[in-house]
N, C-alpha and C positions, 0 to 999 in steps of 0.2 A: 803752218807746216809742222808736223808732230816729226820726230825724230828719227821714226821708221821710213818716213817720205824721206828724208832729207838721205838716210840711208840706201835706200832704193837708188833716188835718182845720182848717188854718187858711185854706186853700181854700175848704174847704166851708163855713166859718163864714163868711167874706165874699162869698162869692157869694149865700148864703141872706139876710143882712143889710147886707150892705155899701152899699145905698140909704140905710141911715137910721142906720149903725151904725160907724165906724172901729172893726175886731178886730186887735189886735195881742198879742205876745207880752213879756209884762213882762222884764229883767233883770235877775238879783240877780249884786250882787257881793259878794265875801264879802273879807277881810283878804287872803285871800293872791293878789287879783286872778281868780280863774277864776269867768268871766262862767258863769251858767249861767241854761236859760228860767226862768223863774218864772212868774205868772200869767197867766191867759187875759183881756182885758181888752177893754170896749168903748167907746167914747167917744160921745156919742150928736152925730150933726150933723147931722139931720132934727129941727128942733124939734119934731115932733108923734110922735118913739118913744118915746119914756116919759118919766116923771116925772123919771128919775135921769138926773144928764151922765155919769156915770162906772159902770160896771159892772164888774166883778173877781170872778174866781173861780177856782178850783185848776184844776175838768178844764172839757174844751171841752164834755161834755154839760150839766156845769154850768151852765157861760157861754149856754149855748145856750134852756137851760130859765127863767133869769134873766129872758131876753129878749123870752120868750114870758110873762114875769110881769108887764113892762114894758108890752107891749101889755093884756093882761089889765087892768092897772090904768087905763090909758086910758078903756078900755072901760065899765071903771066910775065913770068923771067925775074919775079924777087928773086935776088937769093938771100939765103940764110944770112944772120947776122956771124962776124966770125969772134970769141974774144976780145979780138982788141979794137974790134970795131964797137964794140958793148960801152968801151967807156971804164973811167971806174970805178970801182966796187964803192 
């Protein structure tokens, strides 16, 4: 995946979610310093997209299908997690 894909499809993930969903791209560093992407990741800042604050997943169809499990569990009377049910930090 060349960097413009990786581009694109973090477009398209925040364009489709970006109301209810911070998508960004995780960074590993490894010893010998070379940043490289890592996870596909959501952060939920619409209290009412799902149950989870934090979503993570290897590909974007992944992240994407997550997200659509997210609402799915709504739908079935999850509710959202509140702070101090998170645990913590």
């Amino acid at each position: 995946m060349t960097v413009s894909d990786e581009t694109k499809q973090l477009g398209d993930l925040q364009a489709k979610w970006g109301r209810s969903w911070r998508i960004w791209r995780g960074r590993r560093t490894s010893d010998i310093d070379d940043e490289r992407t890592g996870a596909w990741i959501a952060s939920r800042i619409n209290p009412t997209a799902g149950p989870d604050p934090t979503v993570m997943r290897d590909t974007p169809s992944d992240l994407n299908e997550a997200l659509h499990m997210q609402l799915m569990l709504i739908d079935q009377g999850r509710k959202p997690l509140t702070v101090s049910e998170m645990g913590p930090e």
